[in-house]
C-alpha positions in Angstrom: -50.1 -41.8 6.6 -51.8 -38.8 5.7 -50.1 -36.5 7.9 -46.4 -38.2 7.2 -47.0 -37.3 3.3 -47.9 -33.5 4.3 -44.6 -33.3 6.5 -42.5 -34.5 3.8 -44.0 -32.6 1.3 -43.4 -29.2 3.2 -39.6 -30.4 4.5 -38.9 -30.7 0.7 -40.7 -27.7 -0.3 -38.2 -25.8 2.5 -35.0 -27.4 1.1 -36.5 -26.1 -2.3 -36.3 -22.4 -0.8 -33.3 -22.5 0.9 -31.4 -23.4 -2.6 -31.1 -20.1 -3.8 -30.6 -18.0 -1.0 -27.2 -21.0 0.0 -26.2 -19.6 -3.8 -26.5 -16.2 -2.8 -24.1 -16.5 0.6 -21.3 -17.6 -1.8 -21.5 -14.1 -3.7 -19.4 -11.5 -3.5 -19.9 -8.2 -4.2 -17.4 -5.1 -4.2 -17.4 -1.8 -5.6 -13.5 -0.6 -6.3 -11.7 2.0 -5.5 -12.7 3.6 -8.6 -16.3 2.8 -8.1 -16.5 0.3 -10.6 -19.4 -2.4 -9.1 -17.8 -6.8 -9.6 -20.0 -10.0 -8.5 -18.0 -12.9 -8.1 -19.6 -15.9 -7.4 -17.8 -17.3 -4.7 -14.4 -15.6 -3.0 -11.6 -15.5 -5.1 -9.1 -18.7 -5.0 -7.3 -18.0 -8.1 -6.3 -13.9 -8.2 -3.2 -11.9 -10.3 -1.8 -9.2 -7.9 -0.1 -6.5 -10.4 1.3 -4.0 -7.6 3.7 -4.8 -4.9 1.0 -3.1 -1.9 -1.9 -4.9 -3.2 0.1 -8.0 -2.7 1.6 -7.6 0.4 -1.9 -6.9 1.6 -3.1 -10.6 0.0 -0.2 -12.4 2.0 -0.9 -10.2 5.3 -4.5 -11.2 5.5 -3.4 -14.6 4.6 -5.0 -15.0 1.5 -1.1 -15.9 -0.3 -2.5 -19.0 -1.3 -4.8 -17.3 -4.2 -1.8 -15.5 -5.3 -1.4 -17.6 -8.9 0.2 -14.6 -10.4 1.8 -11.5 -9.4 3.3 -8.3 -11.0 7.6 -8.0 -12.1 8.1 -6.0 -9.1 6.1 -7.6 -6.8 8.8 -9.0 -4.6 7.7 -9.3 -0.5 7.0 -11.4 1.1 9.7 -13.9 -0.1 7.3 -16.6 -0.9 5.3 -14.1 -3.1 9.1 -15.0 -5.4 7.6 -18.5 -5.7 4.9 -17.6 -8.4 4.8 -16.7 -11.8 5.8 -12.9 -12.4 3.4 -11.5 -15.3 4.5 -8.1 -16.8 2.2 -5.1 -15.9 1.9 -1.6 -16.6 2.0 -0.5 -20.7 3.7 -3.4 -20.9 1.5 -5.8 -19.6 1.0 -9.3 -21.2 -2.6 -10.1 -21.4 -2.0 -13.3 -22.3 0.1 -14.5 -19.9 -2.3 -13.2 -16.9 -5.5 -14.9 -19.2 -3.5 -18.4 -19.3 -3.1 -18.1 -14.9 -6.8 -18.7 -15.0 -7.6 -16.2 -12.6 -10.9 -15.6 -11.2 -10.0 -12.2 -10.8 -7.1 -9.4 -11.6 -6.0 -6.9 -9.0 -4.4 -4.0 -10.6 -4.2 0.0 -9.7 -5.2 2.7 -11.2 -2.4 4.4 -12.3 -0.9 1.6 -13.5 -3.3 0.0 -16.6 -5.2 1.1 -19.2 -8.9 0.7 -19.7 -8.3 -1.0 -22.7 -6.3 -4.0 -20.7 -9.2 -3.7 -18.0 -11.8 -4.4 -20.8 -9.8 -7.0 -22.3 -9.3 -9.0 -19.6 -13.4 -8.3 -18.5 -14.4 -9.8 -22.0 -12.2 -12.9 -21.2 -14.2 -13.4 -18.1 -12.1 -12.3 -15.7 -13.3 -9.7 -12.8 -11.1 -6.7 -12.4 -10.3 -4.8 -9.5 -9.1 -1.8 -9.1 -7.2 -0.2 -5.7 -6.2 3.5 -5.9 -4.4 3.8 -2.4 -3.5 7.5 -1.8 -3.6 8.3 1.6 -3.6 6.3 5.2 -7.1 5.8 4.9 -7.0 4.7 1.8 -4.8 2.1 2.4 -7.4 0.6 5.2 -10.2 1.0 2.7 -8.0 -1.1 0.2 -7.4 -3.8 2.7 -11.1 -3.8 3.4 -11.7 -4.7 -0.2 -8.8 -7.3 -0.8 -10.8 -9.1 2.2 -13.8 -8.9 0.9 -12.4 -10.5 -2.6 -10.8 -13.0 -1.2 -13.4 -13.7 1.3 -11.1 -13.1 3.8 -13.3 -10.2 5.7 -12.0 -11.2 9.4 -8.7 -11.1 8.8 -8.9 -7.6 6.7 -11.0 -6.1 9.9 -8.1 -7.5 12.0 -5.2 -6.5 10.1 -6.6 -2.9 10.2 -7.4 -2.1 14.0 -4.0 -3.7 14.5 -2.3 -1.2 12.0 -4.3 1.6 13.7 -3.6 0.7 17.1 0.6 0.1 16.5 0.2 3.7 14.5 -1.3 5.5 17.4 1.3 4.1 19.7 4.2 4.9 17.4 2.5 8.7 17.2 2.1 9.0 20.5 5.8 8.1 21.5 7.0 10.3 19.0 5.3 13.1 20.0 6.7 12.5 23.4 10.0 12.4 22.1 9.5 16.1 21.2 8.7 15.6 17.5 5.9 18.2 17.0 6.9 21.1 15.1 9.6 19.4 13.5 9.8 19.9 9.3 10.5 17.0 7.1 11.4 17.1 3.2 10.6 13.6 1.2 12.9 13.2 -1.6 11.3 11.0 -4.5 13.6 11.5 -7.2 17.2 12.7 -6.8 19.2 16.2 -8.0 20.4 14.2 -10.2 17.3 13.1 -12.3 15.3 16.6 -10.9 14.1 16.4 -8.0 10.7 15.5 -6.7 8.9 15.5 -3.5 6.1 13.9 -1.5 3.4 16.6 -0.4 0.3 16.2 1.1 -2.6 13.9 0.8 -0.5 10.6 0.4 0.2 8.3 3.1 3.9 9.2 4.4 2.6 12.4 4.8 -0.4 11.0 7.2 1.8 9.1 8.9 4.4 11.7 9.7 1.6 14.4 10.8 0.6 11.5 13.1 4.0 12.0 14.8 3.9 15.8 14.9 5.9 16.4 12.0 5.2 19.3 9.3 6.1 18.6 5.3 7.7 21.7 3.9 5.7 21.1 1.1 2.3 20.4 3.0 0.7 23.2 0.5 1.7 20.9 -2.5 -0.8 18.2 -3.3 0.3 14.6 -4.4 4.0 14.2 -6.1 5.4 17.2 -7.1 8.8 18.8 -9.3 10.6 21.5 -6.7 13.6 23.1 -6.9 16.8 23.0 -5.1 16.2 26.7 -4.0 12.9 25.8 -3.0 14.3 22.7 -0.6 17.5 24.8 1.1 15.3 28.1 1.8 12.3 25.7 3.6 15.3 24.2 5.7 14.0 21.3 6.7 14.2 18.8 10.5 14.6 15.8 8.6 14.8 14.6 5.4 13.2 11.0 4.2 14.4 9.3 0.8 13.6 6.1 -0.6 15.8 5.6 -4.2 17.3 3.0 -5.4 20.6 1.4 -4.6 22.5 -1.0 -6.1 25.6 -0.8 -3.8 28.1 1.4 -6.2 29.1 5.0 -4.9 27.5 6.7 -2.1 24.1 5.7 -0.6 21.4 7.4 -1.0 21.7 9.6 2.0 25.1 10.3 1.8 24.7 11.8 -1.6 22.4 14.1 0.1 24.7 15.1 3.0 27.5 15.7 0.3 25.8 17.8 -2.1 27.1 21.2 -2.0 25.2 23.9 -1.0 23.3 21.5 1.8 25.7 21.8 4.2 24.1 24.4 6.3 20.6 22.1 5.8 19.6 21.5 9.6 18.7 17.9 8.6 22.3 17.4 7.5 23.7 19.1 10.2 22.0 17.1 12.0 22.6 13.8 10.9 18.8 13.7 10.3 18.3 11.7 7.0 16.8 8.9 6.3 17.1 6.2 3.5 14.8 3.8 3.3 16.0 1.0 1.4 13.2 -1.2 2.0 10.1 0.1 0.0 7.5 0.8 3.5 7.7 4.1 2.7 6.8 3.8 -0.6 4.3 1.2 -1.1 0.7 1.7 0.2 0.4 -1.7 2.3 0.7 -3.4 5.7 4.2 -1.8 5.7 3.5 1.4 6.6 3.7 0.7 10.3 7.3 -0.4 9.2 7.8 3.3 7.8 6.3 4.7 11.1 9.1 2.5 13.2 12.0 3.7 11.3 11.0 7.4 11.3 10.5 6.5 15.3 13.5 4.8 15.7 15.5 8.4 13.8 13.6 10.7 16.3 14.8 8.5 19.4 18.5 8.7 18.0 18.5 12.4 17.8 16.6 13.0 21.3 19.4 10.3 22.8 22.0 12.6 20.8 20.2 15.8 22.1 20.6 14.6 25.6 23.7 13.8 25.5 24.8 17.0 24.4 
């Protein structure tokens, strides 16, 4: 009898000590892309997604079910439609994200203040901030999402997939005799000054992948330039992504008409491309979607060369 009470006593004493350390398996905790530490305790079910590549990462790791609320602009996948937009930036409605009930915000850094981020903190909700620059950030940022969401699997999965499609898209360009070819991305039109995408953000990465050079690889980030500046670097290939609403010339066609270009080799060429559906631009999943269109241009001009 003895000996039964001494068991019992030790299997509940065990139980005992293996209550907190259960509790602690549920945590979760990140450090952001800004390096700002969060403890949540348990994975995320209920989240706000302000920016349209944060999102998109959410619904590729499958973690679209958390969504609750998501950002005006956030607009793929087509189911992200289904939930309730929230306005973000300077004009961001802290009350309409605080009445979601989310267990945490996802927001970027560019796009908030640290006066919303403090707001919504004293309300109780954990903030988290992505900063997705280049190609690697964009894995770091998927990493993190994953980690929120407790979808850690999925994340690792989603990004040796996206490296492994990348390397084979840069290696069949390179065989396609891209390397040493110049690009120009256009970021904002003549018409509104024009801008363009330099080095150390992810279009970049993923064109060097391929072999190509930026004319404005000695420019860091998102830079003003000059018309003069564009038609005396002559650029391969030129990569746009404005907006179009269907009225007058497309994006690329404005380009090819503009006088003065004409003697441009990518117009000459035929070697612009619009992308009218965000990859390029958004720091998500995506990308290998702006890698296959850049592909799919350099196969049409080697066809064309050969044919020649």
């Amino acid at each position: 009898m003895t000996g039964k009470i001494i068991s019992l006593f030790l299997c509940v004493m065990m139980l005992a000590g293996c209550g907190p350390a259960l509790a602690e398996d549920t945590q979760v905790t990140v450090t952001d892309m800004v390096g700002r530490g969060s403890a949540l305790d348990a994975p995320a079910e209920r989240v706000v997604v302000l920016q349209p590549g944060d999102a998109e990462i959410l619904y590729a790791i499958g973690a679209g079910d958390t969504v609750v609320g998501r950002g005006a602009y956030v607009d793929w996948p087509g189911e992200a439609l289904e939930v309730p937009s929230v306005m973000s930036g300077y004009e961001t409605n802290l009350e309409e994200i605080i009445a979601l009930e989310p267990q945490a915000v996802i927001m970027t850094v560019m796009s908030q203040t640290e006066e919303q981020v403090k707001a919504l903190e004293d309300a109780g909700i954990r903030v988290i901030v992505t900063n997705a620059q280049s190609l690697e950030d964009i894995y770091t940022c998927i990493t993190l999402l994953g980690a929120v969401v407790g979808r850690n699997d999925e994340a690792a999965e989603l990004v040796s997939s996206m490296r492994a499609e990348l390397s084979g898209i840069a290696a069949e360009a390179k065989a396609l005799g891209s390397e040493g070819k110049t690009f120009y991305y256009e970021e904002s039109p003549l018409q509104w000054g024009l801008w363009a995408g330099g080095s150390g953000i992810f279009f970049d990465d993923l064109c060097a992948m391929m072999g190509l050079k930026n004319i404005f690889g000695d420019l860091s980030g998102h830079n003003s330039v000059s018309e003069e500046q564009v038609l005396a670097l002559d650029p391969d290939l030129i990569f746009t992504t404005m907006m179009y609403y269907g009225e007058g010339p497309a994006p690329d066609e404005e380009i090819a008409s503009r006088a003065g270009w004409e003697n441009v080799s990518a117009v000459k060429t035929g070697a612009i491309l619009f992308d009218n559906t965000s990859s390029i631009a958004r720091p998500g999943p995506r990308v290998v979607d702006a890698a296959k269109l850049v592909l799919e241009l350099l196969r049409t001009l080697a066809a064309e060369n050969n044919a020649a």
